[in-house]
C-alpha positions in Angstrom: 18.2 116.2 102.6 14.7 114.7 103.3 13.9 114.5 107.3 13.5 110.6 108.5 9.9 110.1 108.8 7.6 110.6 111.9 6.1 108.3 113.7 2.6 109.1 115.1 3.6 110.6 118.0 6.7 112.4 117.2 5.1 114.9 114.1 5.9 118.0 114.6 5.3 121.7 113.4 9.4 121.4 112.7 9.4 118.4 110.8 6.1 119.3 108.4 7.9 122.6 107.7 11.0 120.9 106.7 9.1 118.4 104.8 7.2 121.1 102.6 10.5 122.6 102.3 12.2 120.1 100.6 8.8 119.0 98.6 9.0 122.5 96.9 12.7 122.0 96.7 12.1 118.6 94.7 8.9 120.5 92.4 7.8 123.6 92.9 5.4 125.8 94.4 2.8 125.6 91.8 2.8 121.5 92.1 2.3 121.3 96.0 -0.5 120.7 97.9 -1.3 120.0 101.3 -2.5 116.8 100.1 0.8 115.6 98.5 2.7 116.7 101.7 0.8 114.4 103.7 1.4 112.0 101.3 5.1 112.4 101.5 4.8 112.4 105.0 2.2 108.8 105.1 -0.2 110.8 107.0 -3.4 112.3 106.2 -3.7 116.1 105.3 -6.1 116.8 108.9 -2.7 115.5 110.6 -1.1 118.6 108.9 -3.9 120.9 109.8 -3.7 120.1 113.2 -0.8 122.3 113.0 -1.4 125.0 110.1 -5.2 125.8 110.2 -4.5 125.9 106.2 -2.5 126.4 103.3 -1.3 130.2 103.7 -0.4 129.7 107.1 1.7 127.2 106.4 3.5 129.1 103.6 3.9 131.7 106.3 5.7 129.6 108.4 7.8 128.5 105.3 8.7 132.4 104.6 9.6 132.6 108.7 12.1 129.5 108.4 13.9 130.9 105.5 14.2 134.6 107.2 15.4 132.3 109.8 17.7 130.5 108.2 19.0 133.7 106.6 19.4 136.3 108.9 20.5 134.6 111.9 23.5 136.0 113.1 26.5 133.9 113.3 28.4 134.6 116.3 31.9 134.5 114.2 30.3 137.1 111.6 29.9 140.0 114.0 32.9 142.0 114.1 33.4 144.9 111.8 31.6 148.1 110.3 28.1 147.8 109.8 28.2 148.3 106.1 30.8 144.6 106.3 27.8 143.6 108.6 24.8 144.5 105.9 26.9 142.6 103.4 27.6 139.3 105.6 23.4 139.1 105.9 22.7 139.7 102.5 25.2 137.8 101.3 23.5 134.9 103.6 20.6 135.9 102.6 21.6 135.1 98.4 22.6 131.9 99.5 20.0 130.4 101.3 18.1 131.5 98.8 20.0 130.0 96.1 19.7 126.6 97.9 15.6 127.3 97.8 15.0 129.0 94.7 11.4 128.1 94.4 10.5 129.8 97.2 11.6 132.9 96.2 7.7 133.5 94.5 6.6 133.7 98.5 9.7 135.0 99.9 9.0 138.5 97.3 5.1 138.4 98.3 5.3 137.6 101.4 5.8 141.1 104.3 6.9 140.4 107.7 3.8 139.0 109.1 4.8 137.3 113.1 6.4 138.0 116.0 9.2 136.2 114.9 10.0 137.9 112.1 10.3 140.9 113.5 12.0 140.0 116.4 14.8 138.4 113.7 14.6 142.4 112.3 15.4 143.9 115.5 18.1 141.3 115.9 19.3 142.7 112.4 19.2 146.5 113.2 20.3 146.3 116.4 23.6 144.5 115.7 24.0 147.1 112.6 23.2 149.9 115.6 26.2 147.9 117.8 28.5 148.3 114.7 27.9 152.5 114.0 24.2 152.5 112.5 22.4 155.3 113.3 18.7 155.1 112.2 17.0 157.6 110.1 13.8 158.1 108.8 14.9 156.8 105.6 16.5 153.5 107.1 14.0 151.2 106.5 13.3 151.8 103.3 17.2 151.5 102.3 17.1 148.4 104.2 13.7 147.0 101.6 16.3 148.3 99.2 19.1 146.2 99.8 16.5 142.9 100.4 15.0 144.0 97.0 17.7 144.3 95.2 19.2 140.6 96.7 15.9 139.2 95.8 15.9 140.5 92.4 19.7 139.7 91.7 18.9 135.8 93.3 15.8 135.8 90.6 18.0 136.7 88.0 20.5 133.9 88.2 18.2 130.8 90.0 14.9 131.0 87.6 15.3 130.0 84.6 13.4 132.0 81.6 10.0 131.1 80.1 8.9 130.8 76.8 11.3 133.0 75.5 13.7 135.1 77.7 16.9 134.1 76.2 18.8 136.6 73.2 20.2 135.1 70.4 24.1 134.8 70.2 24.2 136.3 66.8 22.4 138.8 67.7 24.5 140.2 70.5 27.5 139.9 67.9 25.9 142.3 65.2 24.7 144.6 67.7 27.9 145.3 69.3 29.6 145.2 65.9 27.6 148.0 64.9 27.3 150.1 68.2 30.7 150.8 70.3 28.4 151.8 72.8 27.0 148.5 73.2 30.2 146.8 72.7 31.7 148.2 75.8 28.2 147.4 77.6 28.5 143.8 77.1 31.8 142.3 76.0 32.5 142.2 80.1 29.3 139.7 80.3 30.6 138.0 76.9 34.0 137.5 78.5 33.0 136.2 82.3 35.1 139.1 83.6 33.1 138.9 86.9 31.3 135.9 88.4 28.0 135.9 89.8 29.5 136.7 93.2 31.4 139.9 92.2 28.4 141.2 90.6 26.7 140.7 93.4 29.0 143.0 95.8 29.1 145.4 93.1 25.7 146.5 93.6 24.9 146.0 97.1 28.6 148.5 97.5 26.8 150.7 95.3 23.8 150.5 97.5 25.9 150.8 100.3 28.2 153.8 99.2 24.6 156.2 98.7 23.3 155.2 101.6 23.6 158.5 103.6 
């Protein structure tokens, strides 16, 4: 939902944030400019950069929100093993993603970069430590794992292919017709045997599973 617009004296770093939000909800990331968002806003664009000292900060603060937005722990969702616990946030994570999908260009590009966003990553670890974690050298980099892998899967099923990208119906019939091996590979995808959420636990339980 668009935010109500600001008056003069009540713009805010919150509100521009949520206003570039939902401009690149409405386009996409490639179409937006700080001129259109103070357009959208009726201000001019040195109102905005009163706030952001340019562009790349704000997209920053953009990639910040949605880190916030998805790995804020919800005090209901923190009971259990910390494997249920790594599959509550990255399920959360999916889905605020899936409600922003064209941010998922700066989301992928974007490292942990302010205070904030590693203070949500402490948050994270900690409550995993609270639920049986015991870090390792190699924890963090199961932990880019799992976020890779939800980004990738959240790619997969939000953006849709360009020029090209998309295999011919008849083509997948005569392959498998001709190769069993093939056939058993794909007839579960030809027959919805899983939705998008079932595949989605599959591998992040695979992930899990090898994770000592």
């Amino acid at each position: 939902m668009k935010p109500a617009k600001p008056t003069r004296d009540t713009l805010s770093r919150s509100y521009i944030l949520q206003t570039a939000l939902a401009l690149i909800d409405q386009k996409n990331l490639q179409q937006f400019s700080m001129r259109k968002l103070g357009q959208e806003m009726g201000v001019s664009p040195m109102a905005v950069y009163r706030y952001f000292p340019n562009q790349g900060a704000l997209f920053d603060a953009l990639v910040e929100l949605i880190w916030q937005n998805a790995l804020t722990l919800k005090s209901e969702s923190t009971n259990g093993s910390w494997q249920a616990q790594v599959i509550r946030l990255m399920s959360q994570l999916r889905q605020t993603l899936l409600a922003h999908p064209h941010v998922l260009p700066l989301i992928s590009t974007h490292p942990l970069t302010t205070e904030s966003e590693f203070t949500l990553a402490e948050e994270f670890v900690t409550s995993l430590q609270s639920e049986g974690l015991t870090i390792q050298p190699t924890t963090v980099f199961l932990i880019n794992s799992l976020t890779a892998y939800t980004l990738g899967f959240v790619w997969a099923e939000a953006v849709e292919p360009a020029d090209g990208g998309k295999t011919d119906p008849q083509l997948l019939e005569n392959l498998q017709t001709r190769s069993d091996v093939l056939h058993q590979l794909m007839k579960p995808i030809l027959d919805n045997q899983f939705t998008s959420d079932q595949q989605f636990l599959m591998g992040i339980n695979a992930l899990l599973s090898g994770w000592q």
